[in-house]
PDB file of N, CA, C and O in Angstrom:
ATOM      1  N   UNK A   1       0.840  -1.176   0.000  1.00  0.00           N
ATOM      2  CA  UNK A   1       0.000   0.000   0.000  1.00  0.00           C
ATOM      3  C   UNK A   1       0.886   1.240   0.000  1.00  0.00           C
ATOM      4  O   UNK A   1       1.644   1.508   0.932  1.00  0.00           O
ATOM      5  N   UNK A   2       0.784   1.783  -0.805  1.00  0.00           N
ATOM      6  CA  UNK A   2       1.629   3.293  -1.029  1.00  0.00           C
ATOM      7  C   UNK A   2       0.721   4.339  -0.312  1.00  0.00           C
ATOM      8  O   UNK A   2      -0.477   4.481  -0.557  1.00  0.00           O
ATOM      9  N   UNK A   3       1.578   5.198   0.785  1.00  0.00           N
ATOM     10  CA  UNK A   3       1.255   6.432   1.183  1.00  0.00           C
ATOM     11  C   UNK A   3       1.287   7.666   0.861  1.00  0.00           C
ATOM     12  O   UNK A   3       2.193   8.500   0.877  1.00  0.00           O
ATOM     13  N   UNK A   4       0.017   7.708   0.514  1.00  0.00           N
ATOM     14  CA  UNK A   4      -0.158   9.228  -0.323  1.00  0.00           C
ATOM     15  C   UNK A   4       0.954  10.592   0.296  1.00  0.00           C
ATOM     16  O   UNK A   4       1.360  10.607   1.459  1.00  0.00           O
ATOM     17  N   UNK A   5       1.321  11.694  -0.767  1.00  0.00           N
ATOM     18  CA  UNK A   5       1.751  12.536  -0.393  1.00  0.00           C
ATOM     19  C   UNK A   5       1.538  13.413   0.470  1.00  0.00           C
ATOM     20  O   UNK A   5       0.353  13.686   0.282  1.00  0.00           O
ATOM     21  N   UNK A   6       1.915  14.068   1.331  1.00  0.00           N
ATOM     22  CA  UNK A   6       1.046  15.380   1.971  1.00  0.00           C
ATOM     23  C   UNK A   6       0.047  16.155   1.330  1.00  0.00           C
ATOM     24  O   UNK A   6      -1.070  16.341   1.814  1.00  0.00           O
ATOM     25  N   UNK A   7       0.413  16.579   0.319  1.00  0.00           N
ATOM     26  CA  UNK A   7      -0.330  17.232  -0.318  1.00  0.00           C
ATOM     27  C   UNK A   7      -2.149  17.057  -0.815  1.00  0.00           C
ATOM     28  O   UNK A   7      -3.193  17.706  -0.743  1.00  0.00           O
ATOM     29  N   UNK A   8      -1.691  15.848  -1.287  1.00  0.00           N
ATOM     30  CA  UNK A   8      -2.767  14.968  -1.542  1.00  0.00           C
ATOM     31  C   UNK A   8      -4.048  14.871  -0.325  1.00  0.00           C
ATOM     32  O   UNK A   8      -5.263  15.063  -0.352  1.00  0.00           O
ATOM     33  N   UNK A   9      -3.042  14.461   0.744  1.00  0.00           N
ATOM     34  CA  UNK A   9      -3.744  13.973   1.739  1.00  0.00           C
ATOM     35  C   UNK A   9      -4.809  15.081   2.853  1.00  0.00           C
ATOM     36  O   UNK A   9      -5.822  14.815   3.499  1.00  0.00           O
ATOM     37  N   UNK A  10      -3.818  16.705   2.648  1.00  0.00           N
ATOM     38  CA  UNK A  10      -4.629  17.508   3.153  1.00  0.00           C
ATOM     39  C   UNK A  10      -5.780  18.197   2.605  1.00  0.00           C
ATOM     40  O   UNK A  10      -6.543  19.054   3.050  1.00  0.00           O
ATOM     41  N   UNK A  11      -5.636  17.291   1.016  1.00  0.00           N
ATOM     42  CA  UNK A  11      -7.053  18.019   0.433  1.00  0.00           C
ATOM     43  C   UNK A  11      -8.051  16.642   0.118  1.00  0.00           C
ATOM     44  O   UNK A  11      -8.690  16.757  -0.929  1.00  0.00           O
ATOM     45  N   UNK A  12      -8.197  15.791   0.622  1.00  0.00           N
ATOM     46  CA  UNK A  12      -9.367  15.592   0.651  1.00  0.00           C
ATOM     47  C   UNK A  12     -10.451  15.187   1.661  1.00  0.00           C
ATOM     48  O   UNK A  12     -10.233  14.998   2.858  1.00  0.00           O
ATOM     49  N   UNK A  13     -11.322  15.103   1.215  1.00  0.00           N
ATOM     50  CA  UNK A  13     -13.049  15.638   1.766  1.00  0.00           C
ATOM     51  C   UNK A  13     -12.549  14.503   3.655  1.00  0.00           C
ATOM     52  O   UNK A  13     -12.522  14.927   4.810  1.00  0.00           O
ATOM     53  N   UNK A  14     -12.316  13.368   3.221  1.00  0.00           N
ATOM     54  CA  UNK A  14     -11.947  12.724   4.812  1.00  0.00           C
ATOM     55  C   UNK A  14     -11.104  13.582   5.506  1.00  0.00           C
ATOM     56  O   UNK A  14     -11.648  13.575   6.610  1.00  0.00           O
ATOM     57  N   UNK A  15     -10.264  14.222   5.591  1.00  0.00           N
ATOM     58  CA  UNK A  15      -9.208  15.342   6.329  1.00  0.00           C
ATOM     59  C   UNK A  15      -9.985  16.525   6.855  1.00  0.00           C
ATOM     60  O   UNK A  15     -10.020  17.217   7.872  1.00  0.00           O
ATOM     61  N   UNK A  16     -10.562  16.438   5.743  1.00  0.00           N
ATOM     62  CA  UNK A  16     -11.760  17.870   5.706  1.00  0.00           C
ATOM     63  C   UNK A  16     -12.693  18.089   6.665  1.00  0.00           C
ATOM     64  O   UNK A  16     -13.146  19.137   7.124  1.00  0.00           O
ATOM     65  N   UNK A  17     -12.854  17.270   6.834  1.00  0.00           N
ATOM     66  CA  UNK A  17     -14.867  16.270   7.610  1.00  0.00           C
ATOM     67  C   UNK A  17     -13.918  16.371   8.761  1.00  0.00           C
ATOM     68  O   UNK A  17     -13.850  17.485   9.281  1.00  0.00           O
ATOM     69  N   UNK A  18     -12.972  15.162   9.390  1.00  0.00           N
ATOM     70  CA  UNK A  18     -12.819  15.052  10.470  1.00  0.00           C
ATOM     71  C   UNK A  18     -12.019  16.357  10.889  1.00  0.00           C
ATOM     72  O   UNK A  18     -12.411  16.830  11.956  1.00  0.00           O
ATOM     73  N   UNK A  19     -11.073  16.977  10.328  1.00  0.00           N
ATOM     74  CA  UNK A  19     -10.517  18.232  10.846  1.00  0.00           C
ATOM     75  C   UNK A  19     -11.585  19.288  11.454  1.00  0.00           C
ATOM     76  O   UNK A  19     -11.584  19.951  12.491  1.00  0.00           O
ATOM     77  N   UNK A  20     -12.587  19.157  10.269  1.00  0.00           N
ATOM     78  CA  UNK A  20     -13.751  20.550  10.770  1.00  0.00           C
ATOM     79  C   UNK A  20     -14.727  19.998  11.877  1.00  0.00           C
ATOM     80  O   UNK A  20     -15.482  20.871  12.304  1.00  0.00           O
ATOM     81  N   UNK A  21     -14.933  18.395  12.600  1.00  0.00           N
ATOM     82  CA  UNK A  21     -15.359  17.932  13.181  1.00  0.00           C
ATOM     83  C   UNK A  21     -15.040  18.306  14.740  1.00  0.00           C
ATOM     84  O   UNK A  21     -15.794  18.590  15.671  1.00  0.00           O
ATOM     85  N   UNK A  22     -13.328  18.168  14.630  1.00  0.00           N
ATOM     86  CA  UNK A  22     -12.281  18.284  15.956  1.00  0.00           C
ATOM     87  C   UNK A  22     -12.736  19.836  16.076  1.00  0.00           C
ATOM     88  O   UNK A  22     -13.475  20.279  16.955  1.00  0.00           O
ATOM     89  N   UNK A  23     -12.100  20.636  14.933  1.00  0.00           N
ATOM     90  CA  UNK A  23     -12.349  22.116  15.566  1.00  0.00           C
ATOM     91  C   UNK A  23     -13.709  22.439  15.760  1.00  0.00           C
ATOM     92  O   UNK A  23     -13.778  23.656  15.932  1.00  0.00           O
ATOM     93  N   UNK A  24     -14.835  21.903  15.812  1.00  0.00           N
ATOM     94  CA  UNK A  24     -15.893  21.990  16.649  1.00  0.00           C
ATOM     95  C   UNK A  24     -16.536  21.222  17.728  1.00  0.00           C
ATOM     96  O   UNK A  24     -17.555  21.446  18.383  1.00  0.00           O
ATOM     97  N   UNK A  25     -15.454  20.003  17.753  1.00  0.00           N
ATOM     98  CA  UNK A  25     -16.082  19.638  18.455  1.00  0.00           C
ATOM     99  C   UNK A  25     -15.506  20.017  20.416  1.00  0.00           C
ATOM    100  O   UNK A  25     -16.038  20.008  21.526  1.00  0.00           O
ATOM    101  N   UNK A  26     -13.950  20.342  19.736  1.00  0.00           N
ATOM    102  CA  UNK A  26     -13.132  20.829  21.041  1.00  0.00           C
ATOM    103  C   UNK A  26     -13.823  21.982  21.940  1.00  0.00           C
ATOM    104  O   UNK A  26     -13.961  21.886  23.159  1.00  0.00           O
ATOM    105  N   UNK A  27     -14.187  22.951  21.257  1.00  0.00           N
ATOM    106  CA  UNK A  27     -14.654  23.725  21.834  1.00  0.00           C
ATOM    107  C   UNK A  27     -15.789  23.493  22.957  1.00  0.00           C
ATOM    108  O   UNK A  27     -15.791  23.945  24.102  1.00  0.00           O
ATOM    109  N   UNK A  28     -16.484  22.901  22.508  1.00  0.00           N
ATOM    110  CA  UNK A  28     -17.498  22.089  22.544  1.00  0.00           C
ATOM    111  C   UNK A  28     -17.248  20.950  24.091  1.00  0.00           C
ATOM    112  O   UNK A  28     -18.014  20.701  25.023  1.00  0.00           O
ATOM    113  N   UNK A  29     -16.635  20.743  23.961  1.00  0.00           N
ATOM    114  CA  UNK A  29     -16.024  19.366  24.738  1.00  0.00           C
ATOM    115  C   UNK A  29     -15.438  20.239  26.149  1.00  0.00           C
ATOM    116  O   UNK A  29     -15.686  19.995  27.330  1.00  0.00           O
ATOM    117  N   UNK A  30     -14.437  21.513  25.469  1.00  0.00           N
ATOM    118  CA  UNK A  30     -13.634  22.043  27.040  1.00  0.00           C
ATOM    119  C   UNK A  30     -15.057  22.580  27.348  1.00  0.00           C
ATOM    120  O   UNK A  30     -15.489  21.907  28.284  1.00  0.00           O
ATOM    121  N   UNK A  31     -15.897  23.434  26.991  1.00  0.00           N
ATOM    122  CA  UNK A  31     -16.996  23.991  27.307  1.00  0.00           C
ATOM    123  C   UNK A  31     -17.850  23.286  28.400  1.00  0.00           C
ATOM    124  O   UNK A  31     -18.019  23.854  29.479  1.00  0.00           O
ATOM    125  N   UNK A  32     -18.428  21.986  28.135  1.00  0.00           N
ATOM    126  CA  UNK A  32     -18.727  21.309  28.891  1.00  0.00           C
ATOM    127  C   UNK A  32     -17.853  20.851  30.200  1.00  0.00           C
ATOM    128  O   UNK A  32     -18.162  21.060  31.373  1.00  0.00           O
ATOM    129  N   UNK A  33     -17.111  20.420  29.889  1.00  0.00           N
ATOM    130  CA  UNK A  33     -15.875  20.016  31.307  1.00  0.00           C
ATOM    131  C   UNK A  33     -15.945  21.389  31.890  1.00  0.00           C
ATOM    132  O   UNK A  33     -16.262  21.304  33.077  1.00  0.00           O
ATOM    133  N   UNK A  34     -15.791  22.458  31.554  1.00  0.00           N
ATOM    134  CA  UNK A  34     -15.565  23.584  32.504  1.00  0.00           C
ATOM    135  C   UNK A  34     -16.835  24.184  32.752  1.00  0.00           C
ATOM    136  O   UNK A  34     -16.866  25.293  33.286  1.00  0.00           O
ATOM    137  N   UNK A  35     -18.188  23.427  32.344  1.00  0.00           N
ATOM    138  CA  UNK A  35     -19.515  23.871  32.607  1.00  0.00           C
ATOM    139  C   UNK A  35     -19.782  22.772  34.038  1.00  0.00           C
ATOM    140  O   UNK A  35     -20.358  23.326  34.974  1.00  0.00           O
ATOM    141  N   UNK A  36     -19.501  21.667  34.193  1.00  0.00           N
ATOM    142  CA  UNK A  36     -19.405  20.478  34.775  1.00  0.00           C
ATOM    143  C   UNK A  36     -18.773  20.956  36.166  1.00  0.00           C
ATOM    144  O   UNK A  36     -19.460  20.801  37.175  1.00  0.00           O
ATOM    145  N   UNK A  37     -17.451  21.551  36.279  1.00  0.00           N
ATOM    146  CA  UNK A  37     -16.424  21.799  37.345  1.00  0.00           C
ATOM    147  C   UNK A  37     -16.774  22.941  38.365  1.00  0.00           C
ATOM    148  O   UNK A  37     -16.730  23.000  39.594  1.00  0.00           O
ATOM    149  N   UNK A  38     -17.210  23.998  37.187  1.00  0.00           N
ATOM    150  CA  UNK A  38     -18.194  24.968  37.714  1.00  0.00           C
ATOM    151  C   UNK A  38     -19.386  24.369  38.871  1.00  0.00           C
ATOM    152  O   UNK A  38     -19.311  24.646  40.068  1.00  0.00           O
ATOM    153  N   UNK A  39     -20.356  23.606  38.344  1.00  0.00           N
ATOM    154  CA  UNK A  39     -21.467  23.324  38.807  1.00  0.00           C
ATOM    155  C   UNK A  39     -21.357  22.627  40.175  1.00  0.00           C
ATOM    156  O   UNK A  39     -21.913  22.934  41.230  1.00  0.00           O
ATOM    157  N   UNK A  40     -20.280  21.346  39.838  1.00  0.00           N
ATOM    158  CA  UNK A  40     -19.898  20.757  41.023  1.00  0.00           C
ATOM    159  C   UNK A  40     -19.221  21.795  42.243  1.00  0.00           C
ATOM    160  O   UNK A  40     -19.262  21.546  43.448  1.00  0.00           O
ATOM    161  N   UNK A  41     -18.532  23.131  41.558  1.00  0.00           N
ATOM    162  CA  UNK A  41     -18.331  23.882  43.163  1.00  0.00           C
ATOM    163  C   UNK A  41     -19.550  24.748  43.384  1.00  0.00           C
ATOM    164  O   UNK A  41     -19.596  25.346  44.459  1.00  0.00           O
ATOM    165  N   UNK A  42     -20.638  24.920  42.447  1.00  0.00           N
ATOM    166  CA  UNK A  42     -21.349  25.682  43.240  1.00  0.00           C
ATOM    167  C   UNK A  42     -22.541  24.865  43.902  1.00  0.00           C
ATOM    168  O   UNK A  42     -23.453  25.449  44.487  1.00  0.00           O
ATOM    169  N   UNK A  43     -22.494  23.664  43.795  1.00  0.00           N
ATOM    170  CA  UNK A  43     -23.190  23.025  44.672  1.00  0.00           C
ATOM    171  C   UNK A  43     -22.669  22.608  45.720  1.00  0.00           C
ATOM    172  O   UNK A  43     -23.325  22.477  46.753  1.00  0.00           O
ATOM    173  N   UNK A  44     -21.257  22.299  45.623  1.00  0.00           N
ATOM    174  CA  UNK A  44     -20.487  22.311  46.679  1.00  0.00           C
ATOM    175  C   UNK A  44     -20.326  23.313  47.820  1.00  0.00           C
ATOM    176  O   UNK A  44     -19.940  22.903  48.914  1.00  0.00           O
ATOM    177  N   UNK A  45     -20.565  24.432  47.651  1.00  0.00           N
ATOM    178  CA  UNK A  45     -21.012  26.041  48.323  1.00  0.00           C
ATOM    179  C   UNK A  45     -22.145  25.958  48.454  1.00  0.00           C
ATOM    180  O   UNK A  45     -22.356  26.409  49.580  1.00  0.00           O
ATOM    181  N   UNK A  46     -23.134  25.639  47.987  1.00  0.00           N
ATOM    182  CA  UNK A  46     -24.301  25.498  48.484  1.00  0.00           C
ATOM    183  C   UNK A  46     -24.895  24.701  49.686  1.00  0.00           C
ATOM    184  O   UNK A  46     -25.792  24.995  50.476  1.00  0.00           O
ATOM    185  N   UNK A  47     -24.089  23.575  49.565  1.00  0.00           N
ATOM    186  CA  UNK A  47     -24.524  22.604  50.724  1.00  0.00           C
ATOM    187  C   UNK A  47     -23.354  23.101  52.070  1.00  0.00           C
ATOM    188  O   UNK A  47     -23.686  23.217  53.250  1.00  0.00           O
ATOM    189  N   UNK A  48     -22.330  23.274  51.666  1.00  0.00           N
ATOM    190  CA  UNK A  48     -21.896  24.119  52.809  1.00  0.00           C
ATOM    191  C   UNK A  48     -22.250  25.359  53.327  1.00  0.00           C
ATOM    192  O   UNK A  48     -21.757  25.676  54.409  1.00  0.00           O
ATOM    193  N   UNK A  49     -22.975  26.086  52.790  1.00  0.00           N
ATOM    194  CA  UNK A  49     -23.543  27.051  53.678  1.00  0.00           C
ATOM    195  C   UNK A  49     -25.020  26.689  53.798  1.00  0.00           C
ATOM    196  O   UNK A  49     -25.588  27.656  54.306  1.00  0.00           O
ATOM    197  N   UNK A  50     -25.764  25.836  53.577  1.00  0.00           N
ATOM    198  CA  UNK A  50     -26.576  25.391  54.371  1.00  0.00           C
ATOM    199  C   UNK A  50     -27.122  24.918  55.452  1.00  0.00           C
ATOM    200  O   UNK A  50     -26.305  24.067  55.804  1.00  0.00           O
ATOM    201  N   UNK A  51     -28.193  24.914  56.408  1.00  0.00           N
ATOM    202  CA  UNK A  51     -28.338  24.473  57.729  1.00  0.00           C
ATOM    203  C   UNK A  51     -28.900  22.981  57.733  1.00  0.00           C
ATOM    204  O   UNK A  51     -29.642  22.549  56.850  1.00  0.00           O
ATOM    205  N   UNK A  52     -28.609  22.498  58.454  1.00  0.00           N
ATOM    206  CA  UNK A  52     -29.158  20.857  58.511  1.00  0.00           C
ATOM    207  C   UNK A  52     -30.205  20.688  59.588  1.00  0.00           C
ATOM    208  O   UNK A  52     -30.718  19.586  59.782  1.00  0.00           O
TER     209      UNK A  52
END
């Protein structure tokens, strides 16, 4: 099996798809984890300043 050139390889539609996939999906992904980390300390503050 021969491996295509660079060139070749950064233009087509599979490179394309999954490249434009990652750069949306990253965003996407830290967004959540740091929506997640958030939540867990403010519930974490919540139940500590609460009365029992």
């Amino acid at each position: 099996m021969r491996l295509p050139n660079s060139n070749t390889f950064f233009n087509t539609i599979r490179f394309k798809l999954i490249s434009g996939l990652i750069v949306v999906m990253l965003p996407v992904l830290s967004f959540l984890i740091y929506n997640s980390y958030y939540s867990i300390q403010v519930v974490r503050n919540q139940v500590t300043q609460s009365k029992y």
